[in-house]
C-alpha atoms as one frame of an Amber mdcrd trajectory, in Angstrom:
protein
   0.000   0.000   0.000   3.017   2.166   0.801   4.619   1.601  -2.650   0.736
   2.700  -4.635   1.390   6.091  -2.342   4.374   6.509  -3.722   3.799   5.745
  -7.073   0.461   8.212  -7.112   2.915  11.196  -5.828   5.257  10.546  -8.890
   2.319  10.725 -10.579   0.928  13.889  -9.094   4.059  15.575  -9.982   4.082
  14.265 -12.878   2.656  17.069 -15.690   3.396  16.046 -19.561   3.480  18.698
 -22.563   0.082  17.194 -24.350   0.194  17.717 -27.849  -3.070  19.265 -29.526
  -4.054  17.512 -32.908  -2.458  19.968 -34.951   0.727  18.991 -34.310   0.499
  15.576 -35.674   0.417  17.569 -39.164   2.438  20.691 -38.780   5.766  20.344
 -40.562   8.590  19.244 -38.118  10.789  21.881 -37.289  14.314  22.058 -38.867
  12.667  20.247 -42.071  12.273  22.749 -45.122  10.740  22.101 -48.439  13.211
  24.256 -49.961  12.791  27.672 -51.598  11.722  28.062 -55.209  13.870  30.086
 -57.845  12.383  32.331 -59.321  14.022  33.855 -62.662  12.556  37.091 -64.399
  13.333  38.046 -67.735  12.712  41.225 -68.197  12.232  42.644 -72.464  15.020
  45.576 -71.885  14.974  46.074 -75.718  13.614  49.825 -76.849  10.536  48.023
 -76.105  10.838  49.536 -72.749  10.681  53.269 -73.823   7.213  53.929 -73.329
   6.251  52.135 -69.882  10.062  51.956 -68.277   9.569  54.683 -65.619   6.691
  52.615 -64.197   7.591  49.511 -65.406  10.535  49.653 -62.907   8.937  51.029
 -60.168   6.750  48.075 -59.659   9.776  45.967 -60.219  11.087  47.885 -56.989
   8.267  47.711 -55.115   8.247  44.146 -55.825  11.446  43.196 -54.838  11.152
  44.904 -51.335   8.040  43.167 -50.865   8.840  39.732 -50.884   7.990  37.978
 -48.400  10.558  37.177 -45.578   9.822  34.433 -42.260   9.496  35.533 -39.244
  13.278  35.055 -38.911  13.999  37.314 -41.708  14.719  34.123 -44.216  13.969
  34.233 -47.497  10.642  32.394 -49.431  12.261  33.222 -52.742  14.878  32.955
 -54.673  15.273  35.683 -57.148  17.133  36.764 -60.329  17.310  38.898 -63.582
  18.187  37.797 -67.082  17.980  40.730 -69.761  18.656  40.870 -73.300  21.816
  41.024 -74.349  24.153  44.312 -75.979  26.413  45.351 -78.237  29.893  46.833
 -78.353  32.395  47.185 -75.823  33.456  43.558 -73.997  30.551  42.019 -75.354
  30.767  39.120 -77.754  29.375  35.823 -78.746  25.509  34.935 -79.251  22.722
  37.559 -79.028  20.509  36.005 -76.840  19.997  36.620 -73.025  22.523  36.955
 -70.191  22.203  36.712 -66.472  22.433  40.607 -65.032  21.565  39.582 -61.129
  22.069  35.322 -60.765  19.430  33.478 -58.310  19.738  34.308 -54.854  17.962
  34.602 -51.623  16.088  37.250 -51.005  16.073  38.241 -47.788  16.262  41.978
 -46.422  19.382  42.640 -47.707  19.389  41.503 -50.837  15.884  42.764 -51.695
  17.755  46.223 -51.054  20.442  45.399 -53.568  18.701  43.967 -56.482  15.881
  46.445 -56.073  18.709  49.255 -56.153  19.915  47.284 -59.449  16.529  48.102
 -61.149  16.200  51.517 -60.015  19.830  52.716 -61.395  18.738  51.052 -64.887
  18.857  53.682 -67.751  16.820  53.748 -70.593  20.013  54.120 -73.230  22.902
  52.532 -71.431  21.309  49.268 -70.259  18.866  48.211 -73.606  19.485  45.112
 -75.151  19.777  44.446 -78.577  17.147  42.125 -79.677  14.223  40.566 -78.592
  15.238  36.961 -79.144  12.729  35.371 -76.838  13.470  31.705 -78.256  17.140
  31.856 -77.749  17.467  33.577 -74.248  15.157  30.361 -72.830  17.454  27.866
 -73.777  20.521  29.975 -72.112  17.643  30.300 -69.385  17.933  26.936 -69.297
  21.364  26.042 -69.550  21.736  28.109 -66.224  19.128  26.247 -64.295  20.825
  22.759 -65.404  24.309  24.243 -64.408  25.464  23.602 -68.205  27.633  25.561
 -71.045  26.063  29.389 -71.769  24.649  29.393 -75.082  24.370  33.284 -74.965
  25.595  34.762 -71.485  28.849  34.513 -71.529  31.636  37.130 -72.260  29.072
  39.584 -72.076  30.632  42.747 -69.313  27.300  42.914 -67.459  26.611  39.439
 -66.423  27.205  38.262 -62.774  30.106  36.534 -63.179  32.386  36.070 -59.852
  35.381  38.845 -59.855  33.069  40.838 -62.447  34.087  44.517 -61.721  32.844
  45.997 -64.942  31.090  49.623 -63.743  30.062  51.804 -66.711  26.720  54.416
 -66.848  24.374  54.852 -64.056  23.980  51.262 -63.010  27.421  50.577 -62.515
  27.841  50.729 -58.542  24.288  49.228 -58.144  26.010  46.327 -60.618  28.742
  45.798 -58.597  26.972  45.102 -55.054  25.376  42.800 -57.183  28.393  40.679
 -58.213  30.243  41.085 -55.383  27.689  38.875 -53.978  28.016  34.871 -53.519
  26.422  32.848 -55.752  27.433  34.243 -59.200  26.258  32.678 -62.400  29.337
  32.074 -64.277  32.816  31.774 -62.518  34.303  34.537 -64.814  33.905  36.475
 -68.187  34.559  33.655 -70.476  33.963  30.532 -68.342  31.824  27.567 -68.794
  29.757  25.920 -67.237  26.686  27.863 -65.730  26.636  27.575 -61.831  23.088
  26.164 -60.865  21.085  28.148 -58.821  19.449  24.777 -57.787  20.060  23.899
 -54.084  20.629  20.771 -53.747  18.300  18.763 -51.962  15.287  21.288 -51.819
  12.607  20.387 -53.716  11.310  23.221 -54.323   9.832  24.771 -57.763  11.743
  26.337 -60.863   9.843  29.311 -62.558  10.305  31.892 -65.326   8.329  35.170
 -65.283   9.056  36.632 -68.683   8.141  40.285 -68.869   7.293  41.422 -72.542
   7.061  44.714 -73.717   6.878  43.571 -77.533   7.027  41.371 -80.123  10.255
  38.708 -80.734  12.562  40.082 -83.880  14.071  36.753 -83.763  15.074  35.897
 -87.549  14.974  32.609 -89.109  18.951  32.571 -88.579  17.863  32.529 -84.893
  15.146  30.301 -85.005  17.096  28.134 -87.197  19.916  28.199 -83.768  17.453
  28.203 -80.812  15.594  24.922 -82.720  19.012  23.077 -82.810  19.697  24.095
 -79.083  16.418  22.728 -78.496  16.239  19.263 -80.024  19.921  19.117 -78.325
  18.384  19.624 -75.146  15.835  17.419 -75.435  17.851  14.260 -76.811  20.147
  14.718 -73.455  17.274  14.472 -71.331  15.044  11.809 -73.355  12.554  14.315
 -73.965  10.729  13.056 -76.949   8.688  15.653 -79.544  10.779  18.800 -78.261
  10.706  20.817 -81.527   6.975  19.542 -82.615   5.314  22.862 -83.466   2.582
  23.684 -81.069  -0.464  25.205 -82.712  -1.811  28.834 -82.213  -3.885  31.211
 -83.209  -3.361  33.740 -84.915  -0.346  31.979 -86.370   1.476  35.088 -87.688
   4.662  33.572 -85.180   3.538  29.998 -85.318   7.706  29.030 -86.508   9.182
  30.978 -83.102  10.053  27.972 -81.076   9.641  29.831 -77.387   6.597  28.402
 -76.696   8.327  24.947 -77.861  11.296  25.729 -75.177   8.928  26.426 -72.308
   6.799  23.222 -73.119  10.636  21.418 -72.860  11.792  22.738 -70.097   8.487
  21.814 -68.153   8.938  18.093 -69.147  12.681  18.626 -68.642  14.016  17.370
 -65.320  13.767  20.922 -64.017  10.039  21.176 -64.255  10.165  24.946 -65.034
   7.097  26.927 -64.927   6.477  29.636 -67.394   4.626  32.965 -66.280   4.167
  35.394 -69.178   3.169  39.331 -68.535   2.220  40.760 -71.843   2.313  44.886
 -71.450   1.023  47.158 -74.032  -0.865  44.027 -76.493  -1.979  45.035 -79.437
  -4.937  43.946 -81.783  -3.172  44.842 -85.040  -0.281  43.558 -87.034   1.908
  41.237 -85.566   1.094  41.742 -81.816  -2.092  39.260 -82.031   0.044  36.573
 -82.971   2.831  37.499 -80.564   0.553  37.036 -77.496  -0.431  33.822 -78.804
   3.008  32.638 -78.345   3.000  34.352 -74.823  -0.249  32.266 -74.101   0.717
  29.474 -75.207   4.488  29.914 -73.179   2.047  29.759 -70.041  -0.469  27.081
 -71.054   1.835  24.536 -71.941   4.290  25.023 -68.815   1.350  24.911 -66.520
   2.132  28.569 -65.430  -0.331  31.757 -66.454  -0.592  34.361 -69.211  -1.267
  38.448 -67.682  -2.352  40.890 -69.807  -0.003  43.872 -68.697  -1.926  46.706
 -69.598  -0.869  50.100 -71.266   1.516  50.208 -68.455   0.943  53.857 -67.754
   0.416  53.418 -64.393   2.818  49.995 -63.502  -0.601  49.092 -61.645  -0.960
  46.355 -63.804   2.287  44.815 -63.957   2.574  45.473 -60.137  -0.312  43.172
 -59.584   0.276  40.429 -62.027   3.906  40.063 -60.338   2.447  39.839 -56.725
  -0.251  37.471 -57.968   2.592  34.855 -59.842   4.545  35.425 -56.171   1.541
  34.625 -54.320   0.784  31.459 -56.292   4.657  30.156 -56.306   4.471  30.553
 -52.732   0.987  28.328 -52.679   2.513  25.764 -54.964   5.848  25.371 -52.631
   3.770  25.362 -49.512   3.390  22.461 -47.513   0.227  20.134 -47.672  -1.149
  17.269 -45.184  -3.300  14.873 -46.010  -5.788  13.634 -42.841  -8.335  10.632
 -43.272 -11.621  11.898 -41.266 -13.160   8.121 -40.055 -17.345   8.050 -40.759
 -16.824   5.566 -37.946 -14.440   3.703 -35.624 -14.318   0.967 -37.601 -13.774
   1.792 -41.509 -11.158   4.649 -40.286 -11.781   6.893 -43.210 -13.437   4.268
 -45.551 -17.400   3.544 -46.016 -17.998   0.568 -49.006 -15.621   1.392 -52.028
 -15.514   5.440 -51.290 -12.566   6.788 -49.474 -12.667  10.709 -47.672  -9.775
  12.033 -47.075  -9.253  15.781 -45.768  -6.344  17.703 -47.614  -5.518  20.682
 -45.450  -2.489  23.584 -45.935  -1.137  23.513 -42.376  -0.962  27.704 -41.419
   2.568  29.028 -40.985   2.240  30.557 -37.951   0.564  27.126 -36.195  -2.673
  28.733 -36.218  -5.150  25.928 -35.531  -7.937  27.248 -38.297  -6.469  25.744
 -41.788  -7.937  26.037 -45.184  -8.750  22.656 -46.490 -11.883  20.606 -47.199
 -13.052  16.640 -47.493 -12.646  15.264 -50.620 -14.820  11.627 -52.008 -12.310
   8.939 -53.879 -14.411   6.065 -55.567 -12.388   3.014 -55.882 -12.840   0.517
 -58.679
């Protein structure tokens, strides 16, 4: 009788941390699902005359809004691929090159790369060419950590050591590469330095910005197909350069649409996001933003129609709603099976409910979610 006395004040002193439901589905701590990279590609061409002053406002205001965790971590991983120029250092392929590589963007480099876009000139940092079709598959090349096709030995790009500082963007530039994480090693080097981290599982997108038409020629076309079907072959990706219909067909023979549907089946599972500013419903434009649509459809991602871009309104808000989404798609979901009694736990005849719920990030114990009905056989 003396020992049960005992025992019973062990117990009475005895006061265990109960866990509430919740926390059978809330992510462990220390576990992350990784962060995605997200790569704009911004049409720097004269295209940008009309709507730049707003057009880079909103890509400022964007930048410092990205979200951050309550430890000031970053939910993105952002970069900046522009067209490429002419003269000086820079040689090689027209095509893209990689002005600010994939990094995190916490506080202090949403500071930095939103200082980047607000030194941008209208004269001394335009690109060339708008050679949509060619700049993906460098776009690309970067995410697999392979050869530049079109970024190298240009003076802009982030490459480590990079101390090229010419026109108003140059200090803004240099914070930039000064940076870790550079895209290229140096000037001339090869191969592209993934921004992938390994082990996350996280999400790959493109936003492409357009502020007009490709001028790709045939020559390019001609290139960016080859660089295509080469792709494809070293990834088993079967049908790469099969032309995709659209309408209005005016640009049915530019392959960008091709290259997004590629790089979605690719083993990088990119996303395509297209923002389409100042469309037009004559001449060429029609059939331009059926290529832009059908960059989105076919790499699961979303066609915006920009606007006039007078105001940067519209851009502004297509940006934060392809942010909000990526940060949807990389969130974390749990599946819970709701029993109709004790005994089928979750199963009644041949139909199966099952509750999918988004856990909240701050542990809240209200989730969005709802029951779903499986038939079976």
């Amino acid at each position: 009788f003396s020992g049960l006395i005992a025992a019973a004040a062990v117990l009475a002193g005895y006061n265990p941390a109960l866990a509430e439901d919740i926390d059978l589905f809330v992510q462990p701590p220390g576990i992350a699902t990784g962060v995605p990279n997200v790569l704009i590609i911004l049409d720097n061409t004269a295209n940008w005359n009309d709507p730049f002053t707003e057009q880079m406002a909103a890509l400022v205001d964007t930048f410092n809004g990205l979200d951050v965790d309550d430890a000031g971590n970053a939910k993105f991983r952002v970069g900046l691929m522009l067209f490429s120029e002419s003269g000086g250092a820079n040689k090689g392929q027209d095509g893209g090159y990689v002005r600010a590589a994939i990094r995190d963007m916490d506080a202090s480099n949403q500071a930095k790369y939103a200082a980047l876009v607000n030194s941008f000139d209208q004269i001394a940092d335009k690109g060339n060419a708008v050679k949509v079709g060619k700049t993906l598959a460098d776009a690309y090349q970067y995410f697999s950590g392979l050869a530049p096709l079109t970024g190298n030995q240009k003076s802009k790009t982030d490459y480590k050591g990079n101390v090229f500082e010419s026109g108003p963007s140059g200090p803004a530039s240099k914070a930039i590469y000064a940076l870790e994480g550079n895209a290229l090693e140096g000037f001339n080097t090869s191969p592209y330095t993934s921004p992938i981290v390994s082990g996350s599982c996280a999400g790959n997108y493109i936003m492409y910005i357009s502020n007009g038409q490709s001028t790709e020629n045939s020559a390019d076309t001609k290139t960016a197909t080859s660089w295509l079907a080469t792709a494809a072959a070293a990834v088993g990706v079967a049908g790469a350069t099969d032309k995709i219909p659209i309408s209005p067909s005016g640009l049915d023979t530019n392959v960008s649409d091709e290259w997004a549907r590629f790089m979605k089946k690719s083993p990088r599972r990119i996303t395509t996001y297209t923002i389409d500013v100042k469309p037009k419903v004559t001449g060429q434009t029609p059939a331009w933003t059926a290529v832009l649509k059908s960059m989105a459809d076919t790499s699961g991602g979303k066609y915006f129609d920009g606007g006039s871009g007078a105001t940067g309104s519209e851009i502004r808000n297509a940006m934060g709603i392809i942010f909000s989404e990526i940060q949807a798609v990389n969130s974390v979901f749990a599946s819970v099976s709701l029993p109709v009694s004790v005994n089928t736990e979750g199963t009644f005849l041949n139909q199966v409910y099952i509750g999918m719920f988004r856990p909240d990030e701050k542990a809240s114990p209200r989730w969005s979610g709802n029951l779903k009905q499986y038939k079976l056989g």
